[in-house]
VODREN-6209 format. One record per atom (N, C-alpha, C): residue number from 0; x, y, z. Coordinates in nm, 2 decimals. Example, Ala and Ser with C-alpha at 12.3 -4.5 7.8 and 13.67 -1.06 7.14 Angstrom:
<0; <1.32; -0.57; 0.78>>,
<0; <1.23; -0.45; 0.78>>,
<0; <1.32; -0.33; 0.78>>,
<1; <1.28; -0.22; 0.71>>,
<1; <1.37; -0.11; 0.71>>,
<1; <1.29; 0.00; 0.79>>,
This chain:
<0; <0.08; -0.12; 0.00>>,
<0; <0.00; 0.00; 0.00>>,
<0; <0.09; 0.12; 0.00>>,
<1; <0.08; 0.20; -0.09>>,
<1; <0.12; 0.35; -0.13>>,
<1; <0.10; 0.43; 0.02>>,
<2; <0.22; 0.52; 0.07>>,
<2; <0.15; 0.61; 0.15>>,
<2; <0.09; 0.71; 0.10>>,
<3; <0.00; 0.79; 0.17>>,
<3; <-0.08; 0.90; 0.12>>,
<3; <-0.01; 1.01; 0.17>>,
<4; <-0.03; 1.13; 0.15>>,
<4; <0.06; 1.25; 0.19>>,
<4; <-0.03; 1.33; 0.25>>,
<5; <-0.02; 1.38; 0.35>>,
<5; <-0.13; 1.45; 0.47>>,
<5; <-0.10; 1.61; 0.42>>,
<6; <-0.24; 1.69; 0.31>>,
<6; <-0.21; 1.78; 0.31>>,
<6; <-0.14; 1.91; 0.40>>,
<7; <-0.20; 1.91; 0.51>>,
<7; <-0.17; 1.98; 0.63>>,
<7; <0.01; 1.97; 0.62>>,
<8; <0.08; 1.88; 0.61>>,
<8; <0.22; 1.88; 0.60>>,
<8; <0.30; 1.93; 0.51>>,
<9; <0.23; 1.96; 0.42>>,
<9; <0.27; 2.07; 0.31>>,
<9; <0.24; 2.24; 0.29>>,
<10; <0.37; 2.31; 0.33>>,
<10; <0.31; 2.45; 0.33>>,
<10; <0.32; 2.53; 0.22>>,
<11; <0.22; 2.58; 0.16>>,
<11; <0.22; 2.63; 0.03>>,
<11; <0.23; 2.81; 0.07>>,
<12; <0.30; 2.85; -0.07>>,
<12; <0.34; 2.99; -0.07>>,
<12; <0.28; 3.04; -0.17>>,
<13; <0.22; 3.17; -0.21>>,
<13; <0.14; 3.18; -0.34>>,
<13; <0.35; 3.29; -0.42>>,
<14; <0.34; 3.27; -0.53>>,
<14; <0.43; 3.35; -0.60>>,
<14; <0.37; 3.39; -0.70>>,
<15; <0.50; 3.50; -0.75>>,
<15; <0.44; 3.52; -0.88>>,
<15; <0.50; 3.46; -1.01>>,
<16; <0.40; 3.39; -1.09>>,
<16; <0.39; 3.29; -1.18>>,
<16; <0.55; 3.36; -1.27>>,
<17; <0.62; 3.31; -1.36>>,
<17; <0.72; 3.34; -1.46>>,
<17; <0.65; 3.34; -1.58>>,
<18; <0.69; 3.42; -1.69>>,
<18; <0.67; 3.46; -1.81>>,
<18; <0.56; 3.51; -1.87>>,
<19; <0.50; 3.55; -1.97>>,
<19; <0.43; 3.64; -2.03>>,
<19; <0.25; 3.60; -1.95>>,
<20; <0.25; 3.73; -1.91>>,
<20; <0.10; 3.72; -1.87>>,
<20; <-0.01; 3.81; -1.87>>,
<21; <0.00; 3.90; -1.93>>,
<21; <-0.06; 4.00; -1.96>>,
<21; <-0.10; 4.05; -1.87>>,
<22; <-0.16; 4.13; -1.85>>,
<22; <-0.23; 4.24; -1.74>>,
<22; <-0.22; 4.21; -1.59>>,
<23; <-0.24; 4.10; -1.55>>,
<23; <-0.22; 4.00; -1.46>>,
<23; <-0.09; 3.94; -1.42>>,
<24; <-0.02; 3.96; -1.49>>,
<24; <0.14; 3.92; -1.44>>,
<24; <0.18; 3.96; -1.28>>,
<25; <0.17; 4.14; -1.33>>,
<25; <0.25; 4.20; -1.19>>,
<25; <0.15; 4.20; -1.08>>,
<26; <0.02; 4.16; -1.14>>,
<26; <-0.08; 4.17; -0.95>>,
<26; <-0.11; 4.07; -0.90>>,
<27; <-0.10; 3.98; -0.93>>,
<27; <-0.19; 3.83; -0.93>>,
<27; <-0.09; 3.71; -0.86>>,
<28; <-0.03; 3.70; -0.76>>,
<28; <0.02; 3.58; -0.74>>,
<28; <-0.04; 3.43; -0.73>>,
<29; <-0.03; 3.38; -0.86>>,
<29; <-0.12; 3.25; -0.90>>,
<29; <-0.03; 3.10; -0.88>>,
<30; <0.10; 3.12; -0.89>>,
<30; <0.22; 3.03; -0.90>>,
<30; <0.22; 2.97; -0.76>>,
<31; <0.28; 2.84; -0.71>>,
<31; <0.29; 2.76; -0.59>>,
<31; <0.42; 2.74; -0.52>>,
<32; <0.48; 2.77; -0.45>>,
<32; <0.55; 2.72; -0.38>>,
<32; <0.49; 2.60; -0.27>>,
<33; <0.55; 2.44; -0.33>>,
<33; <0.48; 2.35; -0.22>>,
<33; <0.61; 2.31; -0.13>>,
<34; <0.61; 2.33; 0.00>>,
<34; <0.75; 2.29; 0.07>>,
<34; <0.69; 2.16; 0.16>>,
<35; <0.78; 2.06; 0.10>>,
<35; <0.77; 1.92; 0.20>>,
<35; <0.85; 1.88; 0.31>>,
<36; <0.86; 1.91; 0.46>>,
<36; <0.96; 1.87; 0.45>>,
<36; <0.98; 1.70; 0.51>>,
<37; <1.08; 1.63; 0.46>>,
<37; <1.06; 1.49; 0.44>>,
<37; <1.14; 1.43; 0.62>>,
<38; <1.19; 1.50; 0.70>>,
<38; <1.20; 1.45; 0.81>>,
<38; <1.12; 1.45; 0.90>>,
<39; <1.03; 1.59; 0.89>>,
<39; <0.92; 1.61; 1.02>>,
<39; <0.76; 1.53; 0.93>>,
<40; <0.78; 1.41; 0.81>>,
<40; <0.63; 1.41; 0.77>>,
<40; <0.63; 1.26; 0.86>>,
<41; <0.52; 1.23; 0.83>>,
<41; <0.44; 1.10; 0.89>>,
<41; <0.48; 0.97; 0.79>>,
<42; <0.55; 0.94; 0.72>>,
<42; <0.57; 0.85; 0.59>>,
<42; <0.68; 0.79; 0.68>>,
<43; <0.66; 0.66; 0.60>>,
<43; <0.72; 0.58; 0.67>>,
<43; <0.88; 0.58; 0.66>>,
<44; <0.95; 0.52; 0.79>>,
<44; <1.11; 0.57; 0.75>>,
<44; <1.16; 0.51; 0.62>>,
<45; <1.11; 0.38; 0.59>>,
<45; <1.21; 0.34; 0.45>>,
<45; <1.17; 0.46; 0.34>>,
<46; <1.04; 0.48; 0.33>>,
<46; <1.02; 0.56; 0.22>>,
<46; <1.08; 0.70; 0.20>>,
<47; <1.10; 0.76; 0.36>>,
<47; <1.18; 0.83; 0.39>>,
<47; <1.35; 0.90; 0.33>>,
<48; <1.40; 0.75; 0.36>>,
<48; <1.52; 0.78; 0.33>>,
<48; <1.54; 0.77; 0.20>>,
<49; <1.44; 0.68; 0.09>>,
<49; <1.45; 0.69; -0.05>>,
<49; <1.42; 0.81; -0.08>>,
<50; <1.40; 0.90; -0.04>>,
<50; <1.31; 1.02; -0.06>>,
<50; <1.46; 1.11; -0.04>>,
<51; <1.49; 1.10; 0.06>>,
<51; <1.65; 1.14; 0.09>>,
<51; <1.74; 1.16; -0.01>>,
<52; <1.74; 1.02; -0.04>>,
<52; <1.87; 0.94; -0.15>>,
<52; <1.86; 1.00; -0.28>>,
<53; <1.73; 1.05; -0.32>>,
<53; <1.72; 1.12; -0.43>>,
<53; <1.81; 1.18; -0.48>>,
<54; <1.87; 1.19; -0.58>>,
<54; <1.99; 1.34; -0.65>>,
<54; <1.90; 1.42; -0.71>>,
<55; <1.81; 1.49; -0.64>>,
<55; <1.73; 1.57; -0.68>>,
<55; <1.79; 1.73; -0.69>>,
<56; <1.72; 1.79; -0.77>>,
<56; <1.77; 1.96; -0.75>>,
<56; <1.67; 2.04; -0.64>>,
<57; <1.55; 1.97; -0.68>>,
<57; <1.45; 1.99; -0.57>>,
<57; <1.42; 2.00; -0.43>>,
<58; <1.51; 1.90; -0.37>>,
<58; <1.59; 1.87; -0.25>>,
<58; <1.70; 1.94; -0.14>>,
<59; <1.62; 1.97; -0.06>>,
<59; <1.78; 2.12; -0.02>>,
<59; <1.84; 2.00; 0.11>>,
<60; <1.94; 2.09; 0.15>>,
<60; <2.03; 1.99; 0.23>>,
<60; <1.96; 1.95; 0.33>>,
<61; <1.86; 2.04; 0.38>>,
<61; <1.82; 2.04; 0.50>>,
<61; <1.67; 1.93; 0.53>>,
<62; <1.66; 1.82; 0.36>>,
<62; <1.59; 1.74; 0.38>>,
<62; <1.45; 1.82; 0.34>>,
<63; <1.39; 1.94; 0.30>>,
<63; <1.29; 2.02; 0.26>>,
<63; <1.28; 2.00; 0.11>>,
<64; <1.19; 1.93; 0.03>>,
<64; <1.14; 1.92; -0.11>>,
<64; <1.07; 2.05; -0.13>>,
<65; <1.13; 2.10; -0.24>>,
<65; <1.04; 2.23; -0.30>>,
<65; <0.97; 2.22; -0.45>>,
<66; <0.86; 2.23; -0.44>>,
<66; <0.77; 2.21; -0.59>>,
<66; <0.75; 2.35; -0.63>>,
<67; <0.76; 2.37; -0.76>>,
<67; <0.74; 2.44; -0.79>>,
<67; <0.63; 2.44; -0.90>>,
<68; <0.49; 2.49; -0.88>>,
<68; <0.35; 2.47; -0.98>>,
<68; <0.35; 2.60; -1.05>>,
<69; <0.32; 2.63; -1.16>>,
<69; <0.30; 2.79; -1.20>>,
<69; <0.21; 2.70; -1.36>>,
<70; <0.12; 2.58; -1.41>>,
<70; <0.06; 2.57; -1.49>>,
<70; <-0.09; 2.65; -1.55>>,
<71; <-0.11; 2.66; -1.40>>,
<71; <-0.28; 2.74; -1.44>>,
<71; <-0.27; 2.87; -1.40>>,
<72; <-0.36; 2.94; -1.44>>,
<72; <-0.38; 3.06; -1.36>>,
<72; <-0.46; 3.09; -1.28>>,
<73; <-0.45; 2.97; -1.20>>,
<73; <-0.56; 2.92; -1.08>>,
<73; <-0.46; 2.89; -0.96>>,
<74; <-0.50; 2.94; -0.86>>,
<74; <-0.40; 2.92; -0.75>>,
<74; <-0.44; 2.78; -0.71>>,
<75; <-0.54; 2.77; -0.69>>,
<75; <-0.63; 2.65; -0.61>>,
<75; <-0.57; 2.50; -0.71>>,
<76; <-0.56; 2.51; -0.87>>,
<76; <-0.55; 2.41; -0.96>>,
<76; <-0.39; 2.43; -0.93>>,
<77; <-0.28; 2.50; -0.95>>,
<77; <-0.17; 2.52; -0.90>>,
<77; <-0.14; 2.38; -0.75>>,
<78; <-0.22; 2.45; -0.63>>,
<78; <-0.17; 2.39; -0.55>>,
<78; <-0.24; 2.23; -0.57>>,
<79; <-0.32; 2.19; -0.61>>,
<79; <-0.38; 2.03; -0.69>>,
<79; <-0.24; 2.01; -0.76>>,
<80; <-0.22; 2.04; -0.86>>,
<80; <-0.07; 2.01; -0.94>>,
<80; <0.05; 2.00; -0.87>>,
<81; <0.09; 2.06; -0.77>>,
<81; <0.19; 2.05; -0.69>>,
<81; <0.19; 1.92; -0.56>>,
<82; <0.06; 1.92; -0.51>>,
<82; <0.05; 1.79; -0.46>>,
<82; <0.02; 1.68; -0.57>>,
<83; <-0.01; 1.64; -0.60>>,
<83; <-0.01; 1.53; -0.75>>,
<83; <0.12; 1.52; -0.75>>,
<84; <0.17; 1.60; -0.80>>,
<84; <0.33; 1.55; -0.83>>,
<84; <0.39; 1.53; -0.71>>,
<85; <0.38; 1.59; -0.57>>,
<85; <0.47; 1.57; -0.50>>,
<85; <0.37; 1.43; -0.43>>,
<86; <0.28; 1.37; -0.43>>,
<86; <0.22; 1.28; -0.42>>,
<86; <0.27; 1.11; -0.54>>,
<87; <0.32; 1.15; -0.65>>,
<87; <0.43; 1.09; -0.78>>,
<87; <0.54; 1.05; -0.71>>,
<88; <0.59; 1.17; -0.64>>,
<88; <0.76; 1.15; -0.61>>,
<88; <0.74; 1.04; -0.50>>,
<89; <0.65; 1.09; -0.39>>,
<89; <0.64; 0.95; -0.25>>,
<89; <0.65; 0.83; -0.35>>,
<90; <0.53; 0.80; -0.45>>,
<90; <0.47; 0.68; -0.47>>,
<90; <0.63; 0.60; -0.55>>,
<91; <0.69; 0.70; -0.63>>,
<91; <0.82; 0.63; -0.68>>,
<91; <0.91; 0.58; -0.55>>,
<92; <0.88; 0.65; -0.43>>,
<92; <1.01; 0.59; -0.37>>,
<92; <0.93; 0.50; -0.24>>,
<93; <0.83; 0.46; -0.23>>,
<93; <0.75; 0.37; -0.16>>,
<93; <0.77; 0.30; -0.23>>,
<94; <0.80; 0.21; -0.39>>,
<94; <0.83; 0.13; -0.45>>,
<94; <0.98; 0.05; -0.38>>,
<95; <0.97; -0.07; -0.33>>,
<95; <1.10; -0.13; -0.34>>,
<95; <1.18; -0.16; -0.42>>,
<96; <1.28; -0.13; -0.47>>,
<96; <1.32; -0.14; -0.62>>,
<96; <1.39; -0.30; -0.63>>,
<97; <1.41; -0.39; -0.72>>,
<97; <1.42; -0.52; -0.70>>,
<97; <1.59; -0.51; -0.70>>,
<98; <1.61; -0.60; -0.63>>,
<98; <1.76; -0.64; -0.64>>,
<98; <1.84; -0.72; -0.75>>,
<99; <1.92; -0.67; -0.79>>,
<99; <1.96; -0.77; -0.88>>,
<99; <2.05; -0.89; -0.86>>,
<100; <2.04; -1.00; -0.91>>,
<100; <2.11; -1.10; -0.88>>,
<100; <2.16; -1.16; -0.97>>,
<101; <2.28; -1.15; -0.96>>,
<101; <2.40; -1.23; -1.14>>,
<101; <2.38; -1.36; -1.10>>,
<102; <2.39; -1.42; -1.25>>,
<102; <2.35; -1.52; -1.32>>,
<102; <2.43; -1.55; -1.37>>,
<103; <2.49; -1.67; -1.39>>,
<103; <2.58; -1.74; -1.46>>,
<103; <2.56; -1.82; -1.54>>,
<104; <2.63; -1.83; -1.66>>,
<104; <2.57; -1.88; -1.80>>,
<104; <2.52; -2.04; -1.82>>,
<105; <2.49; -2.09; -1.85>>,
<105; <2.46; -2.20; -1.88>>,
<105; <2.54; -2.29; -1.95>>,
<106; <2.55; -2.38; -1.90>>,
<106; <2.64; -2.51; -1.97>>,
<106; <2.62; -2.53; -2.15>>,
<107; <2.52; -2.49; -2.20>>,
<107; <2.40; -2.50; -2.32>>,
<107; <2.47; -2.38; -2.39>>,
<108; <2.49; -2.28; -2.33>>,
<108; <2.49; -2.13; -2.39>>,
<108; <2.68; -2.13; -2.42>>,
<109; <2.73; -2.20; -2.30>>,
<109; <2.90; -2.19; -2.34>>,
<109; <2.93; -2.27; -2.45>>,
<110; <2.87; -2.42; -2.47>>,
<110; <2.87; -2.47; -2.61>>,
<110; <2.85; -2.42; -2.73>>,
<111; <2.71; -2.35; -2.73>>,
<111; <2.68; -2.33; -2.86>>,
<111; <2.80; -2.15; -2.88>>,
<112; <2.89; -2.12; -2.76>>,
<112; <2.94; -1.96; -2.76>>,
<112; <3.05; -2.06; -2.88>>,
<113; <3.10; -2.12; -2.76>>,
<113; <3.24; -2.23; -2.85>>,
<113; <3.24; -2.24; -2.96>>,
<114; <3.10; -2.31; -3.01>>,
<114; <3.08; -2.36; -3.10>>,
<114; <3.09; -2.30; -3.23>>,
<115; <3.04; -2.18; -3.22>>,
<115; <3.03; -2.03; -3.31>>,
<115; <3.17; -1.98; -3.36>>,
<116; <3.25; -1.95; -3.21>>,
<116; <3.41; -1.97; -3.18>>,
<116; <3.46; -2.06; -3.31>>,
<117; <3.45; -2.16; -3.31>>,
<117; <3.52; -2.26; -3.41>>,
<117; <3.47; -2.24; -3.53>>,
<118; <3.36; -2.23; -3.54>>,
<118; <3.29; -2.27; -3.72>>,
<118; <3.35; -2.13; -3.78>>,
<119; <3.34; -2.03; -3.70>>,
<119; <3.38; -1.92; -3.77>>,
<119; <3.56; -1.92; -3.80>>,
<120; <3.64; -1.99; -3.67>>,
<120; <3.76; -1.94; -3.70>>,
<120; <3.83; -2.13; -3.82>>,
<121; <3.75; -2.19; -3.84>>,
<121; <3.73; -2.25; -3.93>>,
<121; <3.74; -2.19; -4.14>>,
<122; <3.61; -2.10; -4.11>>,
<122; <3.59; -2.02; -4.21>>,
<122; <3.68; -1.94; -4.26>>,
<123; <3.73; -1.90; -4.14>>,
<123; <3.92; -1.79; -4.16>>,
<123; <3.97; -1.87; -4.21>>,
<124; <4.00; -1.98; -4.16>>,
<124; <4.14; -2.03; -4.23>>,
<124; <4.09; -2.14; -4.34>>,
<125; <3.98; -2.12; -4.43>>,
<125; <3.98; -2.18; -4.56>>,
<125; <3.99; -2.07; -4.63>>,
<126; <4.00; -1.92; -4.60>>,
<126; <3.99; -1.81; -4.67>>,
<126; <4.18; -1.79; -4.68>>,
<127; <4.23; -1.87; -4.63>>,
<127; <4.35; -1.85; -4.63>>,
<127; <4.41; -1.88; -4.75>>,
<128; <4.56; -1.87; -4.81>>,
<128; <4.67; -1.95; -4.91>>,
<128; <4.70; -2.08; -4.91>>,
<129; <4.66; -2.17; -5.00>>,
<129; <4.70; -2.30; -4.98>>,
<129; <4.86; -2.35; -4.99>>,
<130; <4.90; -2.42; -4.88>>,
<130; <5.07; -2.40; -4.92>>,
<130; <5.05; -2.56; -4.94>>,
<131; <5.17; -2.62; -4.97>>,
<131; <5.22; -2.74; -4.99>>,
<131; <5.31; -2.79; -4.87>>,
C-alpha cells in the first residue's frame, strides 16, 4: 500500500507565476510554492530515506522538497498540481526497487558460444593460401 501524503504537512506559498501574462502578471500571485519537509512528515522511514537518497535539485540539504506549480492561472489548480506531483515523487520511492542478482551462463549457452568460436575461425582459415 502507497502512502498518502497529509495535506496539512505541506506548506504552500502563493508567487508570482514566470513569463508572459498580460495584465495579470505584476498583480496576481497565481504560482505555488509546495515545501515538504521529508524528516518532520508521517511517511514511513524506508520511504523516507528513499526520498533522501534522491539526486534531486528539488531537495535542499536540509531534507525540505520544494515544488514548484506555475501551470494554471488558478491558484487552487496550482496547488492540486503541486500535490499530484509531489504525491508521484512518495509513490516512486514507496516502491522497493528489485535487487539484482548475477547469473551465470549455462552449460548450453557456453557450447553453442564455442561452437560459433570454431565454425567461424574454421571459415578464416579456408579463406587463407593453400601452401604445400
Amino acid at each position: 500500500m502507497k502512502p498518502l501524503i497529509d495535506p496539512l504537512e505541506v506548506a504552500f506559498s502563493a508567487i508570482r507565476a514566470q513569463g508572459p501574462g498580460g495584465q495579470n502578471v505584476n498583480k496576481v500571485s497565481c504560482a505555488v510554492h509546495a515545501r515538504f519537509d521529508v524528516h518532520a512528515s508521517s511517511l514511513p522511514e524506508a520511504v523516507k530515506l528513499r526520498l533522501l537518497a534522491l539526486h534531486d535539485s528539488r531537495l535542499s540539504q536540509d531534507g525540505v522538497l520544494v515544488l514548484k506549480a506555475q501551470q494554471s492561472r488558478s491558484l487552487e489548480q496550482n496547488k492540486e498540481d503541486a500535490l499530484r506531483r509531489l504525491q508521484a515523487l512518495v509513490d516512486a520511492a514507496a516502491e522497493v526497487p528489485l535487487v539484482r542478482r548475477p547469473t551465470r551462463p549455462t552449460r548450453g549457452s557456453q557450447l553453442r558460444r564455442l561452437d560459433g568460436k570454431t565454425r567461424s575461425s574454421q571459415v578464416k582459415a579456408l579463406r587463407r593460401k593453400v601452401t604445400d
